[in-house]
N, C-alpha and C positions, 0 to 999 in steps of 0.2 A: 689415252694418254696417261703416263707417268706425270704426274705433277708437284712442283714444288711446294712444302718441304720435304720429299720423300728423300730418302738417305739411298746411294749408288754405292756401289761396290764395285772396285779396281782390284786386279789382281797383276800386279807390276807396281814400282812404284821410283823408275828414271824419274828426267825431265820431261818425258813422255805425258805421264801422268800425273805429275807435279802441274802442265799447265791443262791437263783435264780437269785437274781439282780446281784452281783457279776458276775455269769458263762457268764450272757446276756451282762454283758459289756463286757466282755473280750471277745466275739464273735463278740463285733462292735453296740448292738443293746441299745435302750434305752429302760426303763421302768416307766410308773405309776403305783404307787400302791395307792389300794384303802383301807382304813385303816380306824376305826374313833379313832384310839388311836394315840393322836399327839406323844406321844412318841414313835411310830411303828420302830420299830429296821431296817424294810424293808426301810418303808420310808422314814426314814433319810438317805439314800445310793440311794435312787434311782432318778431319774431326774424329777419325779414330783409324789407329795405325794397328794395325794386327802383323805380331812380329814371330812369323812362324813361316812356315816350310810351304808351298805349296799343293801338298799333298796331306795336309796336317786337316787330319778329319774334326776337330774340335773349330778350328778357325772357318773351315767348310762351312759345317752349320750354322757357327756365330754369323757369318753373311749370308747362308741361306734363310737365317732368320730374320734378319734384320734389315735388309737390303728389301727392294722392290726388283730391279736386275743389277745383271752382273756385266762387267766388260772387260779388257783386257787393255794391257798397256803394252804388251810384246805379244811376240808368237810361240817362244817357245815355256810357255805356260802348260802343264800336261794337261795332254786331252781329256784324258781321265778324270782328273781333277774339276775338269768343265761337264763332263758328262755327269760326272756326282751332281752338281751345283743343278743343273738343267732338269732336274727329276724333282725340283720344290718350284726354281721361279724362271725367267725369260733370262737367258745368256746371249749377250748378241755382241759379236756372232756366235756361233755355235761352233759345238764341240770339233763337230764331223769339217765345217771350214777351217780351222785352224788345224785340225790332224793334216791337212792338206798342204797347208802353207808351209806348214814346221820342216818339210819332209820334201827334198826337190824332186825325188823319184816320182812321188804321188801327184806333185806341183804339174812336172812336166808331162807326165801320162795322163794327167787331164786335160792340160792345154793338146795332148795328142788326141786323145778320144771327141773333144769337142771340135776338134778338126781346124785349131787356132794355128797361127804359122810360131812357129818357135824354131832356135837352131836344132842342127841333128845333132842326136846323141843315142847314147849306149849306155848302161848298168853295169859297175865293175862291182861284183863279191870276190874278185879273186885276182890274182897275177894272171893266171889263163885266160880272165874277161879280156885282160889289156891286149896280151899277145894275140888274142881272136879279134881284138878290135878293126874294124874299118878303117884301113888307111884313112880313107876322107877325112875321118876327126883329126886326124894333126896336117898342122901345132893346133890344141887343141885345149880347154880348162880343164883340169879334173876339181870337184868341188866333194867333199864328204857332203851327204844326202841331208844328216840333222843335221843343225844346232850349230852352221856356218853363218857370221853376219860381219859384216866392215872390212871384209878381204880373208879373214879366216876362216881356215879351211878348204884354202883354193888355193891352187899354181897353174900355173900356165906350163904348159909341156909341149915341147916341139916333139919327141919321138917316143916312141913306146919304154924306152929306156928310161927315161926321165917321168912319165906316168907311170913306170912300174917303184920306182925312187921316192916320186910322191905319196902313191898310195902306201906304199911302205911305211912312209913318216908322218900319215895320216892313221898307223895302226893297224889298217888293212879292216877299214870301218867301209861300209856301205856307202859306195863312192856314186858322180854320173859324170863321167866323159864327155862333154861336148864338142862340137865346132868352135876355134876361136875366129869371131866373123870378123873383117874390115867395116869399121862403124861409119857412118857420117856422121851422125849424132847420138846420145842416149836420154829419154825425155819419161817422164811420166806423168799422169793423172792419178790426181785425189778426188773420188766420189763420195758422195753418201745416198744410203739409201735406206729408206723408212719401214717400218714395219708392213704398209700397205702397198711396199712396192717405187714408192716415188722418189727419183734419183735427183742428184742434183750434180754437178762436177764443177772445178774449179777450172782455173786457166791452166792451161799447159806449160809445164814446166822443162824448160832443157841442161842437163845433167851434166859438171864435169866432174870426176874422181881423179884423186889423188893415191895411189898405193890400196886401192881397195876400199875406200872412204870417200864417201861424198866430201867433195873441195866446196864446193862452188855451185849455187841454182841461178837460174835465168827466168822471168816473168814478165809475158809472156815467150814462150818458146818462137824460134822466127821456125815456122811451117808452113808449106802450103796449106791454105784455108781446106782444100778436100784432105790431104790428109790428117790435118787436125782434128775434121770430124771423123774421119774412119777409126782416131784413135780413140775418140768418144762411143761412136757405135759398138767399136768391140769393147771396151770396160765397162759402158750398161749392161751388154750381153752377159758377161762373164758374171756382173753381181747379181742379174737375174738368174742365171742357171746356178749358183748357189742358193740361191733362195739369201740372199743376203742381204743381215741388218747391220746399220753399224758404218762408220768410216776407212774404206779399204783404198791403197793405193796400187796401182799398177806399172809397172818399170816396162817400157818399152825401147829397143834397138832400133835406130834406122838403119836398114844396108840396102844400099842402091835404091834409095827412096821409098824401098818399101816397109812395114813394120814388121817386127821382129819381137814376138814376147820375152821378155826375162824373164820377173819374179813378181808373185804378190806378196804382199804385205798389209794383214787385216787387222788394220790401226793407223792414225795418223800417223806422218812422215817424214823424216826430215828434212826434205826437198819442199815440205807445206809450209814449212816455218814463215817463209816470206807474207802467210796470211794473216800472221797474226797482227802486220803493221800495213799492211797492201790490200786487203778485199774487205769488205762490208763485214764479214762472219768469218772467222777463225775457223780453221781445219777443228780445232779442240772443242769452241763451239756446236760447231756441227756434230759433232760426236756425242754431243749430252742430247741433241735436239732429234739425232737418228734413233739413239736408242732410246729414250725417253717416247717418242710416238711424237713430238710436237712437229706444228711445219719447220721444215727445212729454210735456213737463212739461204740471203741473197748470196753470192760467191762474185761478184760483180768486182773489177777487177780497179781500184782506188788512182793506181801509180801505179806506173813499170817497176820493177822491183829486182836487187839483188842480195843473196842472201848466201853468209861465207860463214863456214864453220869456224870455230875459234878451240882447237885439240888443246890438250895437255900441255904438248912440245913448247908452246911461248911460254910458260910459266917455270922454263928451264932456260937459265942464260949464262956464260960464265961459270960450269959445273955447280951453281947454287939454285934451290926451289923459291921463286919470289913472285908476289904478285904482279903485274901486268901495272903499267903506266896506262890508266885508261883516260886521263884528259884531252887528251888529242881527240879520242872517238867520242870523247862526250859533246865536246867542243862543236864536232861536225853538221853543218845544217845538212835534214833528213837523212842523217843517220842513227839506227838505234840499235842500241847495246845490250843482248839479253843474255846476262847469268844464270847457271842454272844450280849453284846453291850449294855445288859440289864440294867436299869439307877437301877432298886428297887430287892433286894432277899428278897426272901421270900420262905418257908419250902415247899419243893416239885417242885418246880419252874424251871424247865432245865436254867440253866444257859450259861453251855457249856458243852463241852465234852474234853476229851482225848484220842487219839487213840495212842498206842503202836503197829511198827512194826515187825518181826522179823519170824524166820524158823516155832519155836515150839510154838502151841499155847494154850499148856499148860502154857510151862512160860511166857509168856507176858500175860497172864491172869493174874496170881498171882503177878506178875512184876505189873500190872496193879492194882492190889486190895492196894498192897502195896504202891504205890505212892498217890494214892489217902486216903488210909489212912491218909498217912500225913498231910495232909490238916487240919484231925480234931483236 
């Protein structure tokens, strides 16, 4: 075990890792984070902010020095960069699971080689991939392969005309084609799992987006009880067959009651957020206690829970930038208000969230629309 007061290292520094600093202090530990945006929301909270590039071999060492392990606040952190870090101390996850993540090509040819169900798709390098493509894929997603997250980087294309359009204004960057499937639902699980192996998973969460952007999480998800657990069976598998430390979430499709993989994402989530006021241990929690070696907290589920993003866009009203009228939401019994510290909004932009408690989560959903309404 990692023990407190050993100093952690972040390398990201959102809201993400702003409430990983938070959990690690309050267990005793201290954190740098590696950031190059001085205004880093992390690294203003944490005990030492390193304001540098992520490839910045000086800042490298300072936390291969100083640090006990390393983590990560996002995915597209270069792997390289993790691969340097990993030749002094424990990086978790590691380098080779995040080159995976970052990357939907390598994403999806694993979920293909482990024989996981996922939609069908193709690899576009070129205008001729599109024109060779498989009818079946349309209307279909094309997504650029890196560095795509909250709806960017992706369209939706009914004919090869309009995938050849997209890929065009995507650059003609290393693209993947897929099916767009008819959903019943989009749902995921957040796990953790320890360096010996021992998993733990939260309740399942059911997903709506808005414009490419998580809108809206549900807690617990309404699922049949078997397939709830098949959606647990397959994301121990998956962090077992990476050999995986560290808090990783998994995005699953329902179509026609069956599962359907999306994407992973090796870090807590913003579909977790609902843990931080609804289960025993906190998704961020558990991320100090997975990679630190200690046991794994309870994930026991407090209140039904719903949890509604709060973007940029409300802090626009009347063509003028003005804070948000938050006495209503503060006002509301079991509702709670989390800012995340951000100095500049801007449209689309996760500012914070609001999670509403309570039995039904029917109405705290709509309870939930309706508070946030107000805002505009």
């Amino acid at each position: 075990m990692i023990l407190a007061p050993a100093k952690l290292g972040l390398l990201g520094g959102g809201q993400l890792g702003r409430y990983f600093v938070m959990a690690a202090h309050e267990l005793g530990y201290e954190v740098t984070v590696l950031d190059p945006d001085p205004d880093s929301v992390a690294g203003r909270i944490a005990d030492e902010h390193l304001i540098a590039s992520y490839e910045d071999e000086k800042a490298l060492m300072h936390l291969a020095g100083s640090c006990q392990v390393v983590t990560t606040e996002f995915e597209n952190v270069p792997a390289t960069s993790l691969a340097r870090l990993e030749a002094h101390l424990p990086v978790r996850p590691g380098a080779r699971i995040l080159e995976i993540c970052q990357d939907r090509l390598l994403e999806k040819s694993f979920f293909a080689m482990q024989g996981l169900p996922h939609a069908p798709f193709s690899v576009v390098r070129s205008e001729a991939d599109i024109m060779g493509a498989d009818p079946g894929l349309f209307p279909g997603i094309l997504k650029v392969s890196r560095f795509g997250y909250d709806g960017k980087g992706q369209a939706v294309v009914q004919d090869r005309q309009a995938a050849r359009d997209a890929f065009l204004d995507f650059g003609g960057a290393l693209c993947v084609l897929e099916r767009k499937l008819q959903l019943d639902s989009e749902v995921s699980v957040i796990l953790a799992r320890d360096p010996s192996g021992n998993c733990a998973a939260f309740p399942l969460v059911e997903n709506r987006h808005k414009g490419g952007i998580l809108d809206f999480s549900l807690a617990p998800a309404a699922l049949p009880a078997e397939l709830a657990e098949e959606i647990r069976r397959v994301a121990f598998g998956i962090a077992e067959r990476l050999g995986y430390v560290g808090v990783l979430a998994i995005e699953f499709f329902i179509v026609g009651g069956k599962l359907c993989l999306n994407e992973l994402a090796p870090r807590p989530h913003n579909s977790g957020h609902y843990s931080l006021d609804a289960c025993i241990t906190s998704q961020f929690e558990q991320q100090v206690r997975a990679i630190c070696g200690l046991p794994l907290g309870s994930t026991e589920l407090l209140s039904n829970a719903a949890m509604f993003n709060l973007l940029g866009d409300i802090w626009f009203r009347n063509e003028a930038v003005c804070e948000p009228n938050w006495s209503k939401l503060l006002a509301a019994d079991g509702l709670k208000l989390h800012l995340y510290g951000k100095k500049k909004a801007s449209p689309g932009r996760k500012m914070g969230h609001l999670t509403l408690l309570g039995r039904d989560c029917g109405e705290i959903a709509r309870a939930g629309q309706r508070f946030r309404d107000s805002l505009l």
